[in-house]
C-alpha positions as a Python dict, from the first residue, in 0.01 Angstrom:
ca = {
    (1, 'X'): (0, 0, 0),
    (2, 'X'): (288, 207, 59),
    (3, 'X'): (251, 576, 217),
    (4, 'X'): (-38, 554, 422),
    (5, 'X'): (-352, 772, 349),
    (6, 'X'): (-339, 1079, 598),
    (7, 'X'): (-590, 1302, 449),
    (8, 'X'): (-876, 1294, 146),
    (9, 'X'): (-966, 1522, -89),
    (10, 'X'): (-1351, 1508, -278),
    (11, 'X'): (-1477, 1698, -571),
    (12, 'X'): (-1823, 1722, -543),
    (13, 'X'): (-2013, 1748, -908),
    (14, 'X'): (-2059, 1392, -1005),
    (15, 'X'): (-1928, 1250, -701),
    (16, 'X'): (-2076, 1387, -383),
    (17, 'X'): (-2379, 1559, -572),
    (18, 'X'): (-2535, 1428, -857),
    (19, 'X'): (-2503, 1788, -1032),
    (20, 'X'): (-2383, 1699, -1396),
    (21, 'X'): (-2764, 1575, -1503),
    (22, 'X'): (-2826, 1910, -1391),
    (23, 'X'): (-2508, 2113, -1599),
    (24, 'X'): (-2618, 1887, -1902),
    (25, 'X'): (-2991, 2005, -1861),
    (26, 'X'): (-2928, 2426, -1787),
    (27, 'X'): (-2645, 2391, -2075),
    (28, 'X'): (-2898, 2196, -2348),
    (29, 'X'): (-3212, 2469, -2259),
    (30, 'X'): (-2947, 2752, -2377),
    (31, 'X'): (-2822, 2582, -2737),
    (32, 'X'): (-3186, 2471, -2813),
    (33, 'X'): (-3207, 2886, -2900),
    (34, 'X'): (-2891, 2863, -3129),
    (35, 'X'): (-2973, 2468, -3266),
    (36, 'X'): (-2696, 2328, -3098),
    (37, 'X'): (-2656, 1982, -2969),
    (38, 'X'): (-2454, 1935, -2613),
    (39, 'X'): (-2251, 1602, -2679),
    (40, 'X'): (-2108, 1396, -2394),
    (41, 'X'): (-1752, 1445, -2605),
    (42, 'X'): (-1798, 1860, -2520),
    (43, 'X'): (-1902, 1755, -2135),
    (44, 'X'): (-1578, 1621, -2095),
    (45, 'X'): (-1381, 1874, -2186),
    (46, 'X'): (-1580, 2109, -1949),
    (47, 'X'): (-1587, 1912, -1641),
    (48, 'X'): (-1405, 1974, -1368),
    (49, 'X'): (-1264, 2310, -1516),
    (50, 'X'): (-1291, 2684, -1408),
    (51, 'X'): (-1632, 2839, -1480),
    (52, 'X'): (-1477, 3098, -1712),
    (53, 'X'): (-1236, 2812, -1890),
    (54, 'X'): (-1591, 2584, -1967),
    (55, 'X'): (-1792, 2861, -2065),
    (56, 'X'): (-1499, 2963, -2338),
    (57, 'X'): (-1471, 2554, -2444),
    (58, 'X'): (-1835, 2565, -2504),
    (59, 'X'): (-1851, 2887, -2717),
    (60, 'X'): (-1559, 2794, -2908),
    (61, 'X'): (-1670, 2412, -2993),
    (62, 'X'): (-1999, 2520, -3083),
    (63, 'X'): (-1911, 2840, -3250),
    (64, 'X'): (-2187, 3033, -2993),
    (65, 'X'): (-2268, 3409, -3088),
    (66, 'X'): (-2222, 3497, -2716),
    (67, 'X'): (-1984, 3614, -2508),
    (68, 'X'): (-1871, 3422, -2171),
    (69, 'X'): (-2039, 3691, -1973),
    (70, 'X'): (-2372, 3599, -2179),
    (71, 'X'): (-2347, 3235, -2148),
    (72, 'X'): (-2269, 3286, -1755),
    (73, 'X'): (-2532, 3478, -1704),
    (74, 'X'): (-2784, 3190, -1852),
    (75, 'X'): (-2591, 2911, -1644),
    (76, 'X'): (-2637, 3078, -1326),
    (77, 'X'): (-2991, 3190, -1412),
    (78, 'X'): (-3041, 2816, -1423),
    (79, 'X'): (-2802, 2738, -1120),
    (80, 'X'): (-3005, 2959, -905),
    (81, 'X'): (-3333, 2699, -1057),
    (82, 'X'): (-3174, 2375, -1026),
    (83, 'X'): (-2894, 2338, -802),
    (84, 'X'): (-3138, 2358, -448),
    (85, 'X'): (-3238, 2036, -575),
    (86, 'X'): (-2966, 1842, -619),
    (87, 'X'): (-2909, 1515, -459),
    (88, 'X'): (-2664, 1302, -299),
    (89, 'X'): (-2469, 1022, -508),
    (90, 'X'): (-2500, 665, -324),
    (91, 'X'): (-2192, 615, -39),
    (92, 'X'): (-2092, 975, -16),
    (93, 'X'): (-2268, 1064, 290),
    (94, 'X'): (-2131, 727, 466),
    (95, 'X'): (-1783, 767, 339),
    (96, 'X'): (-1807, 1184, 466),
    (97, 'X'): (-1929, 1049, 779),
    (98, 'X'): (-1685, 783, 854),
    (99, 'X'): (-1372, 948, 759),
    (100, 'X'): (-1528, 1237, 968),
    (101, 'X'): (-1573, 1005, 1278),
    (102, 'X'): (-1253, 879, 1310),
    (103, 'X'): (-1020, 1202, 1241),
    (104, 'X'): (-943, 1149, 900),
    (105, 'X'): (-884, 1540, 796),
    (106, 'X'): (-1091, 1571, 475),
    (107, 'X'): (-1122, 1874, 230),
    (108, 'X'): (-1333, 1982, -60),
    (109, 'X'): (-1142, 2070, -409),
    (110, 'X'): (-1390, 2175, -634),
    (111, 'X'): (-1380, 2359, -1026),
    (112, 'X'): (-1734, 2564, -869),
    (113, 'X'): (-1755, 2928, -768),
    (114, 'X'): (-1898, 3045, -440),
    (115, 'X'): (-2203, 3162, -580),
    (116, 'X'): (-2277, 2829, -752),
    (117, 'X'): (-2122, 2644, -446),
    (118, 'X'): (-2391, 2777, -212),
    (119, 'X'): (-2657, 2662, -415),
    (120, 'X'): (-2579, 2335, -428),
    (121, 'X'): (-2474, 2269, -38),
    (122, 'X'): (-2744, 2465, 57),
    (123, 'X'): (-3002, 2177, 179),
    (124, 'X'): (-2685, 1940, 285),
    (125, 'X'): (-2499, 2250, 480),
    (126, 'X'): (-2465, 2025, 776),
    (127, 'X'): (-2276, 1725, 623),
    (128, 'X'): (-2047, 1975, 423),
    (129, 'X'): (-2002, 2136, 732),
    (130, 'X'): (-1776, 1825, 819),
    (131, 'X'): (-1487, 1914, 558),
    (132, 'X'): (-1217, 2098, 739),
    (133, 'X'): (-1195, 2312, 411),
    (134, 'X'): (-1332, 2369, 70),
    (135, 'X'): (-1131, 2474, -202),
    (136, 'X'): (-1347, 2639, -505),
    (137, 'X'): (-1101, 2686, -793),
    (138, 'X'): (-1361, 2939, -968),
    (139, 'X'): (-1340, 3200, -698),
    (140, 'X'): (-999, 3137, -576),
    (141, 'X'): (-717, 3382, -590),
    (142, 'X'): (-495, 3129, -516),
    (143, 'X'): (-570, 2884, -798),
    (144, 'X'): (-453, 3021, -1116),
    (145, 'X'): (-551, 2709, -1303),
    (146, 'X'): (-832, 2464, -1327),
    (147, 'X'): (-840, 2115, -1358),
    (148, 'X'): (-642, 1905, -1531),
    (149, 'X'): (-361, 2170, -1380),
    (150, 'X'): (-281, 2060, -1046),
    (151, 'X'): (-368, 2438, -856),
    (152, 'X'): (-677, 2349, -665),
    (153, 'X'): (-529, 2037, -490),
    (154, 'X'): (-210, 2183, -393),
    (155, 'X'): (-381, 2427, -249),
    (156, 'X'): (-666, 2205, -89),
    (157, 'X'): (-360, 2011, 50),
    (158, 'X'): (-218, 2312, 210),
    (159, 'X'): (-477, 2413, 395),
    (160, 'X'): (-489, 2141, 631),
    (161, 'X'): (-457, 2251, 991),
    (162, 'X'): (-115, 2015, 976),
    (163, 'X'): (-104, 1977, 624),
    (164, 'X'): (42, 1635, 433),
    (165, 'X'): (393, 1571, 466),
    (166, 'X'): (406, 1407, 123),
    (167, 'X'): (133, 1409, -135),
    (168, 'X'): (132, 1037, -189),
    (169, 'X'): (-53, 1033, 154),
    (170, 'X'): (-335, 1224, -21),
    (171, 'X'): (-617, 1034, -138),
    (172, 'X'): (-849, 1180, -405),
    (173, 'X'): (-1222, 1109, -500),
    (174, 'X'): (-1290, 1191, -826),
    (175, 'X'): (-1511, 1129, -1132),
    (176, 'X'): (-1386, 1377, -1425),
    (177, 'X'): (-1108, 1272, -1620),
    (178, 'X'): (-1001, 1626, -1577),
    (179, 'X'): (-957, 1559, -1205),
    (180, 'X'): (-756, 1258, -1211),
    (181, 'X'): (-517, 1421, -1438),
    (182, 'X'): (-501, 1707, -1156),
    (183, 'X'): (-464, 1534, -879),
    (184, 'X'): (-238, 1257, -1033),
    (185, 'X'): (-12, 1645, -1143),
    (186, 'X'): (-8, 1698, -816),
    (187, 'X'): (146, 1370, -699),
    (188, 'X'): (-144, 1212, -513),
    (189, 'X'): (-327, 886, -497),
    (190, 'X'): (-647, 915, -683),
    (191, 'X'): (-963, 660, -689),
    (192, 'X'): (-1165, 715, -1005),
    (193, 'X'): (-1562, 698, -1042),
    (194, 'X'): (-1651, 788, -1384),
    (195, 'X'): (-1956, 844, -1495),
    (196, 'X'): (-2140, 564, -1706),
    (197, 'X'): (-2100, 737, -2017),
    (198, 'X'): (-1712, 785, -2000),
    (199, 'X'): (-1577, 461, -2238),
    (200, 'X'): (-1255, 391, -1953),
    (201, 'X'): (-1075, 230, -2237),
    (202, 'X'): (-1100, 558, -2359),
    (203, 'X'): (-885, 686, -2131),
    (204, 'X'): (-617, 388, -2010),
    (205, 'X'): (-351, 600, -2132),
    (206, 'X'): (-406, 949, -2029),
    (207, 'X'): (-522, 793, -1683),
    (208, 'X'): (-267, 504, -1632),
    (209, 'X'): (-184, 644, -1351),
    (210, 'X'): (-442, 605, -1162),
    (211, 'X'): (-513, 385, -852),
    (212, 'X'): (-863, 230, -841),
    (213, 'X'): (-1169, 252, -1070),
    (214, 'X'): (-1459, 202, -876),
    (215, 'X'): (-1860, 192, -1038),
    (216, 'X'): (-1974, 421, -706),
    (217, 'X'): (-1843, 535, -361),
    (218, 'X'): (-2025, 200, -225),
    (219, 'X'): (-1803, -12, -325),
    (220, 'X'): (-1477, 188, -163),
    (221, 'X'): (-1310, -18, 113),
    (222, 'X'): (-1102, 232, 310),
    (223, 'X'): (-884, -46, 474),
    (224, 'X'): (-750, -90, 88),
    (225, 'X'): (-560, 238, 149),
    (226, 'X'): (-423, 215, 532),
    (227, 'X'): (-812, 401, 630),
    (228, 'X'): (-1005, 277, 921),
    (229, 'X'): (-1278, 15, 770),
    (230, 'X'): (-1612, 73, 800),
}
């Protein structure tokens, strides 16, 4: 494969952590008050974007009698619940680990906020210790746009100590089809892991792009993209 891989990029809800069960459940508890169904079409739309940018989709598509301040305040109220329990998705930790071991500079680029962030890293602090960086496009001055814009992996990129000479040597991990858009925006290579409930014929077109659709992180064979093999 031409340009060698030189650094990866992760997002982390759906593909590290297995955090959108937990969106899905915090999100469902609020509309049950305002006899609303959460649809995996409105899901979509949200993931992978800036807090404040979901929180609007949501109260627009539904037609919510809140404001984004109100609807905040119950997602983080359930944040603060859920997200200490969240779990790791199979082959993340290995894949972290092994890129990790052998110098492969890898970075976080993630639609969170800080405050949400914490929560979720907070019982695997030591394995997200390993990214040189993490890039939360919620809390970031520098990211002016969530995903699908490309913002939060340009600037992921740039933080490298000795940052990518070209973006085709990025690799990014991702499962929304917001992210691939992004990172495919910002010229990189991009290995998608959607979710089961994503119909991938769905989204040939809009994703075409795209350089490997893979069922989990298991099944990712570095030595497919110039990385050392496990």
């Amino acid at each position: 494969m031409d340009n060698k891989i030189s650094h990866v990029i992760f997002d982390v809800d759906g593909l590290i952590l297995d955090t959108e069960k937990l969106y899905t459940l915090i999100l469902e508890e609020m509309l049950e008050k305002y006899n609303k169904k959460f649809t995996w079409d409105l899901k979509l739309k949200q993931m992978g974007k800036q807090e404040q940018e979901a929180a609007k989709v949501a109260i627009d598509e539904l037609n919510l009698p809140i404001t984004v301040e109100e609807y905040l305040k119950h997602m983080h109220e359930g944040q603060s619940r859920l997200f200490p329990k969240a779990e790791l998705l199979p082959g993340a930790e290995k894949l972290i680990r092994h890129l990790h071991k052998h110098k492969i500079p890898i970075a976080v680029a993630t639609g969170s906020n800080s405050y949400s962030y914490a929560l979720k890293r907070q019982n695997h602090g030591e394995l997200f210790d390993l990214f040189h960086h993490e890039v939360l496009a919620s809390s970031d001055p520098e990211v002016h746009k969530g995903k699908p814009a490309p913002d939060v992996f340009l600037v992921a990129a740039k933080r490298f100590k000795n940052p990518p000479q070209d973006n085709k040597q990025v690799l990014v991990f991702e499962d929304a089809p917001n992210g691939v858009q992004s990172a495919l925006a910002a010229g990189m290579k991009c290995v998608w892991i959607p979710d089961s409930n994503v119909s991938k014929s769905d989204w040939e077109q809009p994703l075409k792009g795209v350089n490997l659709i893979l069922n989990s992180l298991q099944e990712f064979a570095p030595e497919e993209f110039g990385l050392p093999p496990f």
